[in-house]
N, C-alpha and C positions, 0 to 999 in steps of 0.2 A: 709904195710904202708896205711895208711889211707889221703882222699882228706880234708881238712878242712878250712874253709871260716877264711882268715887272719885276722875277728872281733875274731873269736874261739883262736888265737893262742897264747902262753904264752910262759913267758921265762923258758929255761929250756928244754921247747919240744926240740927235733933233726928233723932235715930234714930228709926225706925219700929220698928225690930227688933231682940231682943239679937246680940250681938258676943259668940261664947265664946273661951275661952281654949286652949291644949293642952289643959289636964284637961276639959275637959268643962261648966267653970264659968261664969258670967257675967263678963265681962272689963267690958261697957260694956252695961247695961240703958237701956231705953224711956224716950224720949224726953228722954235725956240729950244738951244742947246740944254740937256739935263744935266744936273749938276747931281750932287751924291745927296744934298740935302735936299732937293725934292723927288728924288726916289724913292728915299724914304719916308718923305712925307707924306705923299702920295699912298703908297704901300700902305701906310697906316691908316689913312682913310677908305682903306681895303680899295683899292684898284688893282685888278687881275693881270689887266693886259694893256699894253699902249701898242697906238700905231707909231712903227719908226719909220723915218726917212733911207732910203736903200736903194743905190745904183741898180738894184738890178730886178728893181721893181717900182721904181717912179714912173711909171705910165699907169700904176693901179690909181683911180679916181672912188676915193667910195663916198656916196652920194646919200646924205642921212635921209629919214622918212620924214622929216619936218623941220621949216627955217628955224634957225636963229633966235627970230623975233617970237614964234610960238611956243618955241621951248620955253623962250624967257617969260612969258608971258604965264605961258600954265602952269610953270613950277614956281611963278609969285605968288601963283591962285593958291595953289597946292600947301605951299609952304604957313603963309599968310593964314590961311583958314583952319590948317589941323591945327599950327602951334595958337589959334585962337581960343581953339574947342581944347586942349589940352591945360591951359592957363586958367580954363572956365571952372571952378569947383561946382558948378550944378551944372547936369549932363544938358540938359536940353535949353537951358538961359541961351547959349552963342546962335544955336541952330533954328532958332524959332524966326531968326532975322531972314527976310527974304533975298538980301545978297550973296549969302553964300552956292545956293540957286545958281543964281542970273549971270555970279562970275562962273562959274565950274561950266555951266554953258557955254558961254561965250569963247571959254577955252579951247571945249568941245568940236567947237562951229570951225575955230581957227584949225584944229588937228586935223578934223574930216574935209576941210578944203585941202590943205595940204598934202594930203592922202590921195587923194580924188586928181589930183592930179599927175601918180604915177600908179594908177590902180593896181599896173602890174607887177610891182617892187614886192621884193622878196624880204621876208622878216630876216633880218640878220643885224648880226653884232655890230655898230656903228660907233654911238655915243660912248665915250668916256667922264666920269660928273663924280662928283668927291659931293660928301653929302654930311651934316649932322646927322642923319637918320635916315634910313634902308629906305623907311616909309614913302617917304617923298618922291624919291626916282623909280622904287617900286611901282605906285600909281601911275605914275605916267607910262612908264613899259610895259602896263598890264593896258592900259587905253588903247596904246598904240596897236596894238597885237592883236588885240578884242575886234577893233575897231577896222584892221585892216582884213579881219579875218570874214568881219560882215560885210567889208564891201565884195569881199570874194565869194561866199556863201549868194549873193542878188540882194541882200537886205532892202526896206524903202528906205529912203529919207528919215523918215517915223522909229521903225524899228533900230535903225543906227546908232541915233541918238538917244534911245532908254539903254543900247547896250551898249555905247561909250559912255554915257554916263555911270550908270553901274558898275564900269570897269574901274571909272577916274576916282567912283568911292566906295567899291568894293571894301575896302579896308579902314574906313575913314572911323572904326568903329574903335579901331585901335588906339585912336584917340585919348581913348578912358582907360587904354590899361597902364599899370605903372611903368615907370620907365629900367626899374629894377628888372623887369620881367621882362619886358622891352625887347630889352639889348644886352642882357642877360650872354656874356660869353661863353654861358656850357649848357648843357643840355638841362631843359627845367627838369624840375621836380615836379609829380603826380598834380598837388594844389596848385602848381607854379604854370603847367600846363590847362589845368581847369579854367583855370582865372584867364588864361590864353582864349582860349575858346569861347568866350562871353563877350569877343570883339563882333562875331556874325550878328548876335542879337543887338547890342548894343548900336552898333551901324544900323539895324530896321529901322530900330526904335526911333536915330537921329531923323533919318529921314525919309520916313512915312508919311508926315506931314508936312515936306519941308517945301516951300514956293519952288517952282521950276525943275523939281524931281519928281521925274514918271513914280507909281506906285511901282512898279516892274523893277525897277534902276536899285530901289531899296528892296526887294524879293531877292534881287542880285547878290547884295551886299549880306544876307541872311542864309544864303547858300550857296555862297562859292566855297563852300568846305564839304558839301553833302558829295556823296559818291553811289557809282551805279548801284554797287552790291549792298547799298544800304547801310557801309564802315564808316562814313563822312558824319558831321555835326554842323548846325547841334541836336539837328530833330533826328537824325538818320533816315532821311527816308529815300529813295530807291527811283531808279529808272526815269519815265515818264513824270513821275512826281517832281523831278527837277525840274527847273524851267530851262528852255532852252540854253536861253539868256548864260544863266548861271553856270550850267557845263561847259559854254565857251569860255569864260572868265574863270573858271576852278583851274582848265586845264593850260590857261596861259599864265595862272597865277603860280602854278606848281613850277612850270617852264623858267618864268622868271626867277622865282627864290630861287632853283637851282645852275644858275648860270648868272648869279651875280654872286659877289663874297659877300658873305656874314660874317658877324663875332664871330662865330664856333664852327667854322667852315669853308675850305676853301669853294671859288665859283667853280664847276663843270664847263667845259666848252660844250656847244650846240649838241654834237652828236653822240654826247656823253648821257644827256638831259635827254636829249628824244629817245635813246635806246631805254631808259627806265621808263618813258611815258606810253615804249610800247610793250611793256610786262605790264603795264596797269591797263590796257587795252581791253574793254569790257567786262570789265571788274572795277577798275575805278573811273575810268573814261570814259566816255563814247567810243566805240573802234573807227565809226566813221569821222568823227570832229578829231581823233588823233591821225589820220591819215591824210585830210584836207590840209590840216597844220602843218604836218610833216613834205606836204608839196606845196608849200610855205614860205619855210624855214632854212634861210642858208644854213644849212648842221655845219659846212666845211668855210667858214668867213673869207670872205679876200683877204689877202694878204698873211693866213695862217700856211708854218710850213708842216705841210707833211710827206709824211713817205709812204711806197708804196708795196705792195709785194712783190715786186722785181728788185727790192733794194733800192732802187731810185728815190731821189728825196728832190722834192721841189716846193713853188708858193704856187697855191690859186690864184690865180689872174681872173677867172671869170667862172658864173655861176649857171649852169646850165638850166632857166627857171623852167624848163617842161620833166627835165632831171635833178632835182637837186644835190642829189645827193653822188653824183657824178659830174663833179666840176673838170676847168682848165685847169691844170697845171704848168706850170712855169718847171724843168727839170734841171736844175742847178748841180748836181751831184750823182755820180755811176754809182751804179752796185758795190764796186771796191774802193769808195768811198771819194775818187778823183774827182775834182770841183773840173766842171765843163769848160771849154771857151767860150764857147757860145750857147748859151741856152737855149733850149726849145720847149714850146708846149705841145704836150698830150691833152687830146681831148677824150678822158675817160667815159664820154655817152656815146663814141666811136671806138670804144676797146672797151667791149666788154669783160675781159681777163682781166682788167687793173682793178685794183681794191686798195683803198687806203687802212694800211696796218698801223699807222702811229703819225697822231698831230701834236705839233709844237714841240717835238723832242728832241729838234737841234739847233743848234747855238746860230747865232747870224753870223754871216759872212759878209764881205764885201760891204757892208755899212760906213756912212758916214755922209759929211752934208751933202 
């Protein structure tokens, strides 16, 4: 299967991969043909990218970071609980209930088993999910990333779980803002942006007290905006001041909003996002938690094409996890532009001279069921 930019996609193609819904469910299963009106439908609930079905790339298997049943399960939690807290007219009435706790855990428990059991899986672009609200898939791909990052870091058991939970409600504060401001299609205004920023407190305040949240988990959710140099909010404060915790969570939260589409912006692919996360490298970052991420991080996805500086244009086939950022490529196309007979892969962490100069910027070929 191959990744391709939802401008590239036509009716006819098949999906390579499912398409979930808000809850967690299948919305559009494998190898179901698109038509013009779910392209566009799709497109509109801001989906960047689909995997399609492609002769000459059906042997790529990409393997999500968590079943089916978990996904569905933690983005009912997810879902279920903000649009609780946001229905609520008093901020702390919903949160003062000890379930909202016991389930976000349990969701937790089910993500870090799932995890644990390919310790060594690389964060990369998998899931496809259509959403009423950024929020919900947001949380979850800040969990997963937080979470797979501490099982790489050695975290215990203990420390895991205050900073997957911290990650699943890092934002849960946003609850309280309005939805004008929200989802807001352009860039806020000054006040528009203020009232933004009152989500970090607002999330402490929820759950400082709340049954089955570490005190630390809400410390989380109050500074995953702060930054090294002291520019971050709400308090500004600086380096060491942050808590661990919280610098892993700022910087796979940044990760995320940039490599998913918003109202007022298209997604970034992987190695678009990590080249800005390393100009913010010990000024907004940690340099060391931006380097551990970055050997990570598939920046190059299976199944995205790109080319090289030889002019050669191919698909990743495979991710090189001690290199990442020196994958297989599949070479489907010469220099002067002649589509191959037979393809073959380069293994650019055995050619060091290859360099990818441009991803997703040619049209599919050879597609179809």
């Amino acid at each position: 299967m191959r990744l391709v930019p939802i401008s590239q996609c036509r009716p006819g193609m098949r999906l390579g991969k499912k398409v979930y819904n808000e809850e967690g469910l299948v919305l559009l299963g494998e190898r179901v043909e698109l038509t013009q009106g779910m392209i566009q439908r799709l497109s509109q609930f801001g989906v960047a990218h689909l995997y399609i079905e492609d002769r000459l790339t059906e042997d790529i298997v990409i393997r999500d970071p968590i079943s089916d049943e978990t996904r569905r399960f933690a983005m009912g939690v997810i879902r279920t609980n903000f649009k609780r807290i946001m229905m609520d007219s008093l901020p702390r009435k919903a949160v003062n209930q000890p379930y909202m706790g016991k389930a976000f855990k349990e969701a937790l428990t089910m993500i870090i088993d799932d995890l644990c059991e390919n310790p060594s899986a690389m964060i990369m672009l998998t899931d496809i999910s259509v959403t009423d609200l950024y929020l919900y898939q947001h949380s979850l791909n800040v969990c997963i990333y937080a979470t797979m990052l501490g099982l790489a870091a050695g975290y215990s058991q203990s420390d895991l779980t205050t900073l997957g939970l911290g990650a699943l409600l890092h934002d849960v504060g946003k609850t309280k803002i309005p939805l004008d401001i929200l989802q807001k299609p352009g860039k806020l205004h000054e006040t528009e942006f203020e009232a933004m920023k009152r989500h970090a407190e607002f999330g402490f305040r929820m759950l400082k007290d709340e049954p089955n949240i570490p005190l630390l988990s809400a410390h989380c959710a109050l500074q995953h905006h702060e930054r090294m140099d002291g520019s971050g909010y709400p308090r500004g404060i600086r380096g060491e001041e942050i808590h661990d915790f919280a610098r892993w969570i700022g910087l796979v939260d940044s990760y995320d909003a940039m490599t998913t589409n918003r109202v007022y912006r298209s997604a970034l692919l992987p190695h678009e996002a990590m080249e800005i996360l390393y100009t913010g490298a010990d000024s907004l970052y940690e340099k060391d938690k931006v380097e551990l991420f970055r050997d990570k991080v598939a920046i190059y996805p299976l199944g995205v094409t790109v080319t090289l500086n030889t002019g050669q244009t191919g698909v990743v086939v495979d991710v090189n996890s001690q290199f990442p950022q020196r994958p297989v490529v599949r070479i489907f196309q010469e220099p002067d532009g002649r589509t191959v007979d037979v393809p073959y892969e380069v293994d650019m962490s055995k050619h060091l001279a290859l360099i990818v100069v441009g991803v997703g910027n040619v049209k599919l070929t050879e597609t179809g069921a």
